[in-house]
N, C-alpha and C positions, 0 to 999 in steps of 0.2 A: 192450785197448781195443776196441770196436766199431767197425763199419766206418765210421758215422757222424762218429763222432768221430778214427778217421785220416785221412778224407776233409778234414775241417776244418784238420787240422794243419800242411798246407803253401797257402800261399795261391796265389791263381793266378796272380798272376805271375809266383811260382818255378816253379812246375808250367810255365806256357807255355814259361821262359827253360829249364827242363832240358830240353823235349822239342824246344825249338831246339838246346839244344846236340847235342842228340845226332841230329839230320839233319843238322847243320854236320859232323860230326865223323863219323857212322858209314862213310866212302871211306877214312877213313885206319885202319879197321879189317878185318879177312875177312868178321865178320858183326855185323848190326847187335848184337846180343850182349853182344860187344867195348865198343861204344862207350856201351851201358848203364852194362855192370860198371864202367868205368872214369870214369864221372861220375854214377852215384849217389850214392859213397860224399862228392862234393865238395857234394850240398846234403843229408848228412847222412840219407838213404833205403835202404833197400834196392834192389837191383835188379828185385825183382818189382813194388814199386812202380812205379819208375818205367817201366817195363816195361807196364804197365797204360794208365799217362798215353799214349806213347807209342800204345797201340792205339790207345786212344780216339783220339788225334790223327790217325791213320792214317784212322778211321771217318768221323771228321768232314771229312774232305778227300777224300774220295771214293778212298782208296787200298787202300783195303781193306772187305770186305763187311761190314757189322754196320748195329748200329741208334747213330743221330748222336748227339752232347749234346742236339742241339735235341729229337729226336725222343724220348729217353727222358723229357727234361723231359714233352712232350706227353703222352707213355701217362702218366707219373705223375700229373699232375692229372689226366688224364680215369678213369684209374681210383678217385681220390681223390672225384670228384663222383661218378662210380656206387655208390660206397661211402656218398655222404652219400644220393642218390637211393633209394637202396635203404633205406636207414635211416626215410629220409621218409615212403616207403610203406607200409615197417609199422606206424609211427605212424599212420599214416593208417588203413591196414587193421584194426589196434585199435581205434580211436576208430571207424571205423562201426559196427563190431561192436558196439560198447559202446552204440552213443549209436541206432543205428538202431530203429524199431520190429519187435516181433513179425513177421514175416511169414505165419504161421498162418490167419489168419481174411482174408487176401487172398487166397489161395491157394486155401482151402473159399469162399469168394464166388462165383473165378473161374469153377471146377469145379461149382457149382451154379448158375448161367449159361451151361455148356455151353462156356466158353472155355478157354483157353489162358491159365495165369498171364502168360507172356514178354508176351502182347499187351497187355500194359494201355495 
């Protein structure tokens, strides 16, 4: 399965309610670890998953260094419009290409008027 579609597979309720259970529960083990391994297997996940949720949880509450939910949301759409931005401009960049006139005999005009093309 792709990451896309394990991400989808557990919803976020179960995701919130494991990553609570396992701040409830991780004192009554040595290391947070423990209290993984031992309520993964109860909503049906591996440990590295939940493991993951966990981080994330930690990011988003300011307990640990990384980048939030919120914020990866963010870069993903802003890199999502620079992609379409980008896309635009080529189009755009083609169609003058295509659609603009000669520049040739503005150029030789300028030059035999003693100017500078950029000044027009």
């Amino acid at each position: 399965m792709t990451n896309s579609k394990m991400a989808n597979r557990y919803s976020p309720e179960v995701r919130a309610r494991a990553v609570r259970m396992v701040f409830e529960h991780q004192g009554s083990y040595e290391m947070q670890a423990g209290a993984i391994a031992a309520i993964a297997p109860k909503i049906d996940c591996i440990p590295q998953t939940l493991s993951g949720w966990v981080k994330q949880a930690e990011k988003d509450r300011g307990m640990r260094d990384g980048v939030t939910t919120e914020e990866g949301d963010r870069i993903k759409a802003l890199e999502r419009e620079v992609r379409e931005l980008r896309q635009a401009n080529e189009i755009l960049r083609k169609a003058s290409a295509y659609f603009a006139p000669p520049l040739a005999h503005v150029n030789m005009r300028c030059r035999a008027a003693g100017r500078n093309s950029t000044a027009l």
